[in-house]
N, C-alpha and C positions, 0 to 999 in steps of 0.2 A: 569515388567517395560516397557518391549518393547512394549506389549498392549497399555497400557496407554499413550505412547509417538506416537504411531499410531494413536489414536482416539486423541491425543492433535492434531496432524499433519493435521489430519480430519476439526477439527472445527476450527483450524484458517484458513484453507485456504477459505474456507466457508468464514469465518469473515472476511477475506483481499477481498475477491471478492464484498460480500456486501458494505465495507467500501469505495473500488471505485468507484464504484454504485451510491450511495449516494455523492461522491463528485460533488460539483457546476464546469459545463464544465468553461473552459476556453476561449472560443473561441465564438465570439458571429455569425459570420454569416460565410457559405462555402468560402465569400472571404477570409478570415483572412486566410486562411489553404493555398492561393497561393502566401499571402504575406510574409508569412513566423513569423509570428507574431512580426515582427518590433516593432511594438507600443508597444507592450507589455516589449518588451527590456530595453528601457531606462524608462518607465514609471512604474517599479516594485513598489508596495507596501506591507506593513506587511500585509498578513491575518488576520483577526480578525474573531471572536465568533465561530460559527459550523465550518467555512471552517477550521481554524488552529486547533481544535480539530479533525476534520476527516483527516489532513495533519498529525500528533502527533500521531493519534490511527494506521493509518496505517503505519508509519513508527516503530513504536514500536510493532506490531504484525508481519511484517516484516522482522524485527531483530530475534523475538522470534519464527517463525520461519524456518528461517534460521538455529539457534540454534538449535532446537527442528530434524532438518535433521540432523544437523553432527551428534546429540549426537545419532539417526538412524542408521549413515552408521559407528558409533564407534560400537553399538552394535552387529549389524547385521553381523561384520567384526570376530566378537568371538563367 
């Protein structure tokens, strides 16, 4: 079990790094980074198509693991 919770451990991190990767930046020019993204504050809107799926797949591999470490430092600990 602890294998298999190792090499799960393995391949999402892998899969959370790729998934950042792949997210569309934010920020459109080195100005924006000294304004602090003001415009962007009051101007939010919903994500839509890939970018809310890449926003969902990484918050959910995320979580899993997270999990996937405690149920690590449960085993490891016996």
């Amino acid at each position: 079990m602890y294998q298999f919770l190792l090499t799960l451990m393995l391949v999402l991190s892998i899969l959370i790094i790729i998934a950042v990767m792949m997210q569309p930046s934010k920020q459109n020019s080195a100005a924006s980074a000294f304004s602090g993204g003001a415009t962007e504050l009051f101007g939010k809107t919903k994500a839509r198509g890939f970018e809310a799926f890449m926003k969902r797949a990484t918050t959910v591999m995320g979580i899993a693991w997270v999990a996937v470490a405690i149920a690590l430092a449960y085993l490891s600990s016996k």
